[in-house]
C-alpha positions as a Markdown table, in Angstrom:
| # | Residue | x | y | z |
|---|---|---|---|---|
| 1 | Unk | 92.1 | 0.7 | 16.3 |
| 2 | Unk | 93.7 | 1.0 | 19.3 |
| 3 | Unk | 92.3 | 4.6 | 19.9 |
| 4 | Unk | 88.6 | 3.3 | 19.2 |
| 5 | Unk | 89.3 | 0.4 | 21.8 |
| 6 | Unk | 89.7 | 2.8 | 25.1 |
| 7 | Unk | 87.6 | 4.6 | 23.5 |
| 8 | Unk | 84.7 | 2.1 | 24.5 |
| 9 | Unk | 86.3 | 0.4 | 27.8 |
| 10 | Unk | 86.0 | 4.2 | 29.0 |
| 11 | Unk | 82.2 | 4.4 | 27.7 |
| 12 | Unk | 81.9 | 0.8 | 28.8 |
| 13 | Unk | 83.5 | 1.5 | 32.2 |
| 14 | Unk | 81.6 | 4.6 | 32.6 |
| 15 | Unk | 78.3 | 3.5 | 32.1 |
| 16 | Unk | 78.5 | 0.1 | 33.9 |
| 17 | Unk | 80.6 | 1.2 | 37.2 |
| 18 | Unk | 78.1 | 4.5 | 37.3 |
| 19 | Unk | 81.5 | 6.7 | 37.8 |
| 20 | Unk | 80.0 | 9.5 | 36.0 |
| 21 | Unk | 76.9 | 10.2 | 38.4 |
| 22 | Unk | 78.0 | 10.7 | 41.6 |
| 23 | Unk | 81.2 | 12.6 | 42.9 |
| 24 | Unk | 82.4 | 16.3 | 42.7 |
| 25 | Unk | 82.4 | 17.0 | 39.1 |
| 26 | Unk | 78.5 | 16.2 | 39.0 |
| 27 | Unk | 77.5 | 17.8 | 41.8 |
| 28 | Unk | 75.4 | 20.2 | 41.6 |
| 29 | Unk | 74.9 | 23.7 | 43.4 |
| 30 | Unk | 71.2 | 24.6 | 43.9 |
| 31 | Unk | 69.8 | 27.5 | 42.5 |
| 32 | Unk | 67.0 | 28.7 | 44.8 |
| 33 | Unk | 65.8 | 32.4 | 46.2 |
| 34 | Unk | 64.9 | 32.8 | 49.7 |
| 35 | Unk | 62.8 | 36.1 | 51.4 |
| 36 | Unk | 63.5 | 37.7 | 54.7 |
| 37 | Unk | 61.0 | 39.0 | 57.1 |
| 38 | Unk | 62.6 | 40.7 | 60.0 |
| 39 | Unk | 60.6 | 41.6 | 63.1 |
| 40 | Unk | 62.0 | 43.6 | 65.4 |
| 41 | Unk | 61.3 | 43.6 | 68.9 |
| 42 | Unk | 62.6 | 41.9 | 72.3 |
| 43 | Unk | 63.7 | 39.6 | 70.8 |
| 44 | Unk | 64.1 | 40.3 | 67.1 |
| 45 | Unk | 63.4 | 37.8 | 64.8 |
| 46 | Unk | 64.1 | 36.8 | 61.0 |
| 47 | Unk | 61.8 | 34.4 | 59.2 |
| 48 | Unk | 63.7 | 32.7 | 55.9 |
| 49 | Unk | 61.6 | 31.2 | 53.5 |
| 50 | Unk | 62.2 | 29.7 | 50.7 |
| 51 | Unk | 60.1 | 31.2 | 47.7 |
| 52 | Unk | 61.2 | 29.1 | 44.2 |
| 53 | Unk | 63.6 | 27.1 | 42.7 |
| 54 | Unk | 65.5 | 23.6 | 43.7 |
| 55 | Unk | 64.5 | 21.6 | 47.0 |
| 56 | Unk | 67.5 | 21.6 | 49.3 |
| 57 | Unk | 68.4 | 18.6 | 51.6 |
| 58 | Unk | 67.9 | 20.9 | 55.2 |
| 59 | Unk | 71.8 | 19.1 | 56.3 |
| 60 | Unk | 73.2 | 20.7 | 53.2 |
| 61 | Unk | 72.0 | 24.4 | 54.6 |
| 62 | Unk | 73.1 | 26.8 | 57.1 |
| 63 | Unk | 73.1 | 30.4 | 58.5 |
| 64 | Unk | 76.2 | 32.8 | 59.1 |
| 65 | Unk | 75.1 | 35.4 | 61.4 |
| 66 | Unk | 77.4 | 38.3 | 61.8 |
| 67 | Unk | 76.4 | 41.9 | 63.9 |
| 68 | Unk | 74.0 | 40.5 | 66.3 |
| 69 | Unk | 74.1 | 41.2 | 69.9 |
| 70 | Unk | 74.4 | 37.7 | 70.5 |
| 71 | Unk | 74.7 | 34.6 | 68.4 |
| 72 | Unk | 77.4 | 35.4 | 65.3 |
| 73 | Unk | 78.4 | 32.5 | 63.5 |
| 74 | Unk | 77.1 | 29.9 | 61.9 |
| 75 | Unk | 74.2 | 27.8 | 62.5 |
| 76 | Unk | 72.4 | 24.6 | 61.0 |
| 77 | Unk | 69.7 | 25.6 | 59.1 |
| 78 | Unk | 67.7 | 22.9 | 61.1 |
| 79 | Unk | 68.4 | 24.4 | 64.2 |
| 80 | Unk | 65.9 | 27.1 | 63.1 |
| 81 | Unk | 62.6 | 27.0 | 64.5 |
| 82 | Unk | 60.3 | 25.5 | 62.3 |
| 83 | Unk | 62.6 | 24.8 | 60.2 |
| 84 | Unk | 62.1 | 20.5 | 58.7 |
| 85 | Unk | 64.0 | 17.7 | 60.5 |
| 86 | Unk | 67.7 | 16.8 | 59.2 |
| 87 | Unk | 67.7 | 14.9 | 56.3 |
| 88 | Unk | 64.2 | 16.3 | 54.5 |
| 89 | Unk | 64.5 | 18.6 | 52.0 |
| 90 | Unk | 63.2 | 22.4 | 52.0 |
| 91 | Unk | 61.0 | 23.3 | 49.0 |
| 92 | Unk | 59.3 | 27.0 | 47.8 |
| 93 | Unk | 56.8 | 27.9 | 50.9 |
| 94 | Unk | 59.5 | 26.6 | 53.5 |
| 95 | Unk | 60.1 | 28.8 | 56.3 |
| 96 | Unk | 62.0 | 28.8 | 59.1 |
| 97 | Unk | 62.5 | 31.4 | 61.9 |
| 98 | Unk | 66.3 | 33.1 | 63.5 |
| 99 | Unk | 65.6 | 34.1 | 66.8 |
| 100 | Unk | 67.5 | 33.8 | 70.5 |
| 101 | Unk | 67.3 | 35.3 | 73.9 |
| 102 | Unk | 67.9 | 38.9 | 73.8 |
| 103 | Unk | 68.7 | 39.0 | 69.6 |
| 104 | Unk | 69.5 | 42.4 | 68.7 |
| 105 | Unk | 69.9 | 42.2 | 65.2 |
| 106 | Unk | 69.6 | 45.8 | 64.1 |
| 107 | Unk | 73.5 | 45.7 | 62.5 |
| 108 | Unk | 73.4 | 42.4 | 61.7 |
| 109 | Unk | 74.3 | 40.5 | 58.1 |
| 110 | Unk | 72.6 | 36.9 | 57.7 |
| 111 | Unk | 73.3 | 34.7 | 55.0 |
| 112 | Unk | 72.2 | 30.9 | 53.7 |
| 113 | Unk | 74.5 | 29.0 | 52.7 |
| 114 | Unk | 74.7 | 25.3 | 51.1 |
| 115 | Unk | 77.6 | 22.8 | 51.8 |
| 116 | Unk | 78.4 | 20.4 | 49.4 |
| 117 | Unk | 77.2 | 16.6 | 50.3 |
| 118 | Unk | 81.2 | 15.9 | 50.7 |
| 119 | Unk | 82.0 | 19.1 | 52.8 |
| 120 | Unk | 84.5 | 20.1 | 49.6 |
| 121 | Unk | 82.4 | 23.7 | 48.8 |
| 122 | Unk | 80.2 | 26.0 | 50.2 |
| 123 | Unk | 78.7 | 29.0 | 48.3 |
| 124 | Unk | 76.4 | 32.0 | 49.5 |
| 125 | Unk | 72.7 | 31.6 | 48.4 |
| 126 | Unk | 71.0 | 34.7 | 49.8 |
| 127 | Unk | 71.9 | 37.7 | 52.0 |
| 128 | Unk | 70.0 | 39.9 | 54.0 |
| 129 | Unk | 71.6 | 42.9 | 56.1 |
| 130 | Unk | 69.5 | 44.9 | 58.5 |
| 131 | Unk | 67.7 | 48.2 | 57.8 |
């Protein structure tokens, strides 16, 4: 009896305080795949898009760039040109373009990466590394 009794206050508690859908251990990581067009010339450039899968809030993304001439590290995904404003979301067909004063990036490794909402994880969605 006194089993069956928690047993609903934690259903109860659950379902009316709405601790079950928000938080860590319901978040979700996207699953999405993302293209690469690289251009080189002076300066080179990479176009990301992303071609299917789940929309991504833009704040949640960013790049790692690592073997440019110029640069390396990381940078907000909306800091991209063309990519959408801070707090949209990208969806399949959204494209957004790396590119900087005098980018060499002929040895360079780019990533995309998402960052959990609470800044807990981050995890690699697509790489591309130069030809």
């Amino acid at each position: 009896m006194v089993a069956v009794t928690v047993l609903l206050a934690a259903t109860a508690a659950t379902f009316f305080l709405d601790l079950g859908s928000s938080g860590a251990m319901n978040e979700q990581t996207p699953q999405a795949a993302f293209t690469f067009d690289y251009e080189a010339g002076s300066p080179d450039s990479l176009t990301i898009e992303h071609r299917s899968g789940d929309s991504i809030r833009t704040g949640s993304l960013y790049v790692t760039v690592s073997g440019a001439s110029t640069d390396n590290g990381q940078h907000a995904f909306t800091s991209l040109t063309g990519a959408p404003a801070a707090g949209s979301k990208i969806t399949a067909g959204t494209r957004a373009t790396f590119s900087a004063a005098s980018l060499d990036l002929s040895d360079a490794t780019v990533t995309v990466n998402w960052r959990s909402p609470n800044n807990e994880r981050s995890i690699q969605l697509a790489t591309w590394n130069a030809p």
